[in-house]
C-alpha positions, 0 to 999 in steps of 0.5 A: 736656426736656433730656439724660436722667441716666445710668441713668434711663429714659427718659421716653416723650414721645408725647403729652407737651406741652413749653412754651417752657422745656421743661417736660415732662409725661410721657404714660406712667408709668415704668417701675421701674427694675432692681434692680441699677441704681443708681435700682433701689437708691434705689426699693428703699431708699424702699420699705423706708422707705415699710413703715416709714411704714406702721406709724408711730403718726403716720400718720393712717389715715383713708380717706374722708380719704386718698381725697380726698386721693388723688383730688385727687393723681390729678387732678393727676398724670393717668396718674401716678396709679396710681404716687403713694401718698400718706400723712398725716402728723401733723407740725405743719409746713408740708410735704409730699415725694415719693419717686422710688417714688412715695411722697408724705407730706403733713403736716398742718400743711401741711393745716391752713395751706391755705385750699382745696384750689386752694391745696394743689394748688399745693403738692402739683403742686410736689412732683409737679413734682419728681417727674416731672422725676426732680430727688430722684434727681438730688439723691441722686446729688449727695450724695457723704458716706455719712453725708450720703446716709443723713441724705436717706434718713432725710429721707423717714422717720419721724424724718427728719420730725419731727426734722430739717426745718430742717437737712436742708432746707438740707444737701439743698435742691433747687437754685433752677432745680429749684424755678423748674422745679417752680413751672412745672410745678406751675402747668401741672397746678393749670391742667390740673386746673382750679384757679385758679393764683392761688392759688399766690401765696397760699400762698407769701405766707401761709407767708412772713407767719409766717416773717417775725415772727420771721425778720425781711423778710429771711427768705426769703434766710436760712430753709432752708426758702425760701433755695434757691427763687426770690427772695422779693420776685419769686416772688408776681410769677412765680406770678400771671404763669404763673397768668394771668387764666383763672378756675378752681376754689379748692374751699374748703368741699369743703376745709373738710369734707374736714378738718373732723374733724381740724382741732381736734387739728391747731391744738392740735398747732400750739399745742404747737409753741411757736413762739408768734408765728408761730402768732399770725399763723396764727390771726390770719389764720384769724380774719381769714378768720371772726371767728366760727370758735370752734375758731381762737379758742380756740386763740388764748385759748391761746396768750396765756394760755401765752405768758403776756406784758405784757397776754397774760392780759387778751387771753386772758381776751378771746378765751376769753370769747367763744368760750365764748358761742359755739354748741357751742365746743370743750370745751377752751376753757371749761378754758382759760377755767377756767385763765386765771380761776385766775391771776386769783384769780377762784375762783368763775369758774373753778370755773364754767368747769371745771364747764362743761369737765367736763360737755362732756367728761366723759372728759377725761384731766385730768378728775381734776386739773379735779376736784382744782382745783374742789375747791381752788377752792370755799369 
């Protein structure tokens, strides 16, 4: 590594392997800092926003998911595991963070976006990457306005979160070298792991497919979110070359299981973004992937019928329809189906469909208005 910030401890390097462009991977865990030194002030002010996390309603409590999360996490950061918590967060956005104390937030459109757990190792050893390196508190030590200091701190936190990801992404991004140096890291530690660093490339260009529907080719070079990482159009190059031709694990159904149960609530998050082009490639390419998966079928019926555009209804009424002749679909897909026959003065089809709706979930919260709506609807 190079010269070490003033006032970090130092990293003790006995055991770290350093490759050609001086990446380290730390073999002992660091120390916690002293209270009075300035990084001891910063890990002070992330534990306190850490027991404010704790209490978020947004915190998916969950611990046979959070213990595979964890232990995914754990093989990644090998001897740094003991200091690395991990929370989940529902935010319907691709992202996850690390603190200098070790606190890590992984969001669960971050989750829901990845394939297989290669691909969130890619994403979740950048972050560790950053980590190890200490680039948070060199980017803390940079920000120089006390209001602009007190925006990062809240980047970390609660409101942070789910209000002001684009604007603090920009304001406070990590410099292209860190995340050059992070991709690099995070690769070495997807590699160690055992997982197939291909993957990585996957992820950066799944993500860049959504951005570019609405941002255009050039999103890349504009959107805060990818502005200060590595060029767009040389990334997917870097990350295939560092990754090699060695075969790993991808690990998809484990994956798959590990999110199953949450994965119907995280596409409705996603639905209730708004954001309807980018969540049509989304559910394009989870379709792409399965033509039979009900649960993103329905969320696409969904989206058109609230879209509501040229040709959106006959597209919604499409996917609805299949999804209802499916085995065990979501109940919400036969109240959408019941919605869309609504709008098309099909009374005796939605009725059908609201039954259906009701009968699957009975304890609906919007039962009574399904109710009320069969009752207007029937002769």
């Amino acid at each position: 590594m190079g010269a070490l910030l003033p006032g970090l401890p130092a990293l003790a390097q006995s055991g770290a392997a350093v490759d050609a462009a001086g990446l380290s991977l730390p073999a002992e865990r660091f120390v916690r800092p002293a209270l009075e030194t300035d990084e001891g002030g910063l890990w002070g002010m992330m534990d306190r926003e850490e027991t404010r996390l704790r209490r978020s309603p947004f915190v998916v409590r969950d611990a046979e998911l959070g213990k595979y999360l964890q232990d995914l996490v754990c093989r990644l950061a090998g001897d740094h595991c003991p200091d690395i918590r991990v929370h989940v967060v529902r935010t319907p956005l691709f992202n996850a963070t690390m603190a200098p104390n070790g606190m890590m937030q992984i969001w669960t459109g971050l989750l829901l976006r990845v394939e297989n757990e290669a691909q969130l190792a890619a994403v979740l050893g950048h972050e560790i990457g950053h980590y190890l390196e200490r680039h948070t508190l060199e980017r803390l030590r940079d920000l120089r306005s006390r209001a602009a200091f007190a925006q990062f701190i809240g980047m970390f936190g609660l409101v942070g979160a789910i209000g002001q990801l684009g604007a603090l992404a920009g304001a406070f991004a990590f410099s292209r070298e860190h995340e050059t140096r992070a991709d690099r890291l995070g690769m070495r530690l997807m590699k160690r792991a055992g997982y197939d660093g291909r993957q990585a490339a996957q992820v950066w260009d799944n993500l860049l497919g959504e951005l570019k529907i609405t941002g255009g080719e050039d999103v890349g070079k504009r959107s805060p979110m990818m502005a200060t990482h590595p060029p767009v159009e040389t990334r997917r190059d870097d990350l295939l070359k560092l990754a090699g031709d060695a075969p790993g694990s991808v690990g998809e159904e484990p994956y798959q299981q590990a999110v199953a149960r949450y994965r119907l609530g995280w596409l409705q998050d996603e639905i209730r973004r708004g954001q309807f082009e980018e969540s049509l490639v989304l559910f394009n390419r989870l379709l792409a992937r399965n033509a039979q998966d009900s649960q993103a079928l329905y969320a696409r019926g969904e989206i058109y019928r609230l879209r509501a555009g040229k040709e959106d209804l006959q597209h919604s009424l499409n996917d609805l329809t299949r999804v209802t002749a499916l085995d065990q679909p979501p109940a919400e897909a036969y109240r959408a189906l019941g919605l869309v026959q609504k709008q098309r003065t099909d009374g005796a089809s939605a009725v059908q469909a609201f039954e259906k709706y009701l009968a699957a979930a009975p304890e609906a919260a919007d039962a009574g208005l399904i109710k009320n709506y069969i009752t207007e609807l029937t002769p």
